[in-house]
C-alpha positions in Angstrom: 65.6 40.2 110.5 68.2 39.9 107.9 68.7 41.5 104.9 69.6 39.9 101.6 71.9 41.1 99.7 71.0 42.0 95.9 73.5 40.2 93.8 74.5 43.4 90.6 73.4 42.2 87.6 76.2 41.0 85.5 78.0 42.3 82.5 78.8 39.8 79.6 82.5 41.3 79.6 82.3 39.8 83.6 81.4 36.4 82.1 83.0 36.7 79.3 86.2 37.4 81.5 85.5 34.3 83.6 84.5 31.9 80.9 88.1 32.6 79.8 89.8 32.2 83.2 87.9 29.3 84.4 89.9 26.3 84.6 87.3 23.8 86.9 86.5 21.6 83.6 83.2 20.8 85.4 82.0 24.2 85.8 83.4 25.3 82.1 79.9 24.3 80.8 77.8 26.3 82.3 80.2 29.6 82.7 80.6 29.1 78.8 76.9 29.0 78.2 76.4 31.5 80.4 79.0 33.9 78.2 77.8 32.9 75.2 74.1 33.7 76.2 75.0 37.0 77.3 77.0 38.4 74.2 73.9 37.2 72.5 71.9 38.7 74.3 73.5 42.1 74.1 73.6 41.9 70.5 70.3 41.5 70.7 69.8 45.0 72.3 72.5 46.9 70.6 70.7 45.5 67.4 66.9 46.9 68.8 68.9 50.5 69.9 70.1 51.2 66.2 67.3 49.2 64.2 65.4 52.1 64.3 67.9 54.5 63.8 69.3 52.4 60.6 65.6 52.8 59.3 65.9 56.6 59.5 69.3 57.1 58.8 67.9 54.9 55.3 65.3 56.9 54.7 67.2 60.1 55.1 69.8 58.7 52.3 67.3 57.7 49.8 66.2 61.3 50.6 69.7 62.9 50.2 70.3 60.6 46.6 66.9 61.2 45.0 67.4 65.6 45.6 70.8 65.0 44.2 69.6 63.6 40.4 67.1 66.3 40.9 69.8 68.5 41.5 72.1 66.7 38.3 68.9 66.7 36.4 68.0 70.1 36.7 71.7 71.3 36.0 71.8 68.8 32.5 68.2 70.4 31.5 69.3 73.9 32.0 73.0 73.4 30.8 70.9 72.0 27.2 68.7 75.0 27.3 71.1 77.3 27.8 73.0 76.6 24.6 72.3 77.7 21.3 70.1 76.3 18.9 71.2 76.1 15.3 68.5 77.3 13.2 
């Protein structure tokens, strides 16, 4: 019985390495496509593992901006009241 060995899965910096050493033009082809594919593929998955956190960090700025002009609102109301009023 022999065992197979499990090829490690392959990094697009790997291909990306060897897309730019390869020098067989008849092999360039694939190796590029193969390079190209992955990079887009990992943008793919960086862009899923921050989508969501774009959406909160988002969300938690709107938050942030809209207590600030309650904030600046609150200080112009009670900076007007707090003045005299000619009578």
């Amino acid at each position: 019985m022999t065992t197979r060995a499990v090829p490690e899965p392959v990094g697009w910096r790997e291909l990306y390495q060897a897309a730019m050493l390869e020098s067989d033009r008849s092999n360039l082809p694939t190796v590029l496509d193969d390079a190209i594919n992955a990079i887009l593929d990992r943008l793919d998955d960086a862009f899923i593992e921050i989508s969501g956190e774009l959406e909160e960090l988002n969300d938690a700025l709107n938050k942030l901006r809209s207590r600030r002009r309650e904030v600046i609102s609150f200080k112009s109301g009670r900076a007007s009241s707090d003045q005299p009023t000619a009578a």
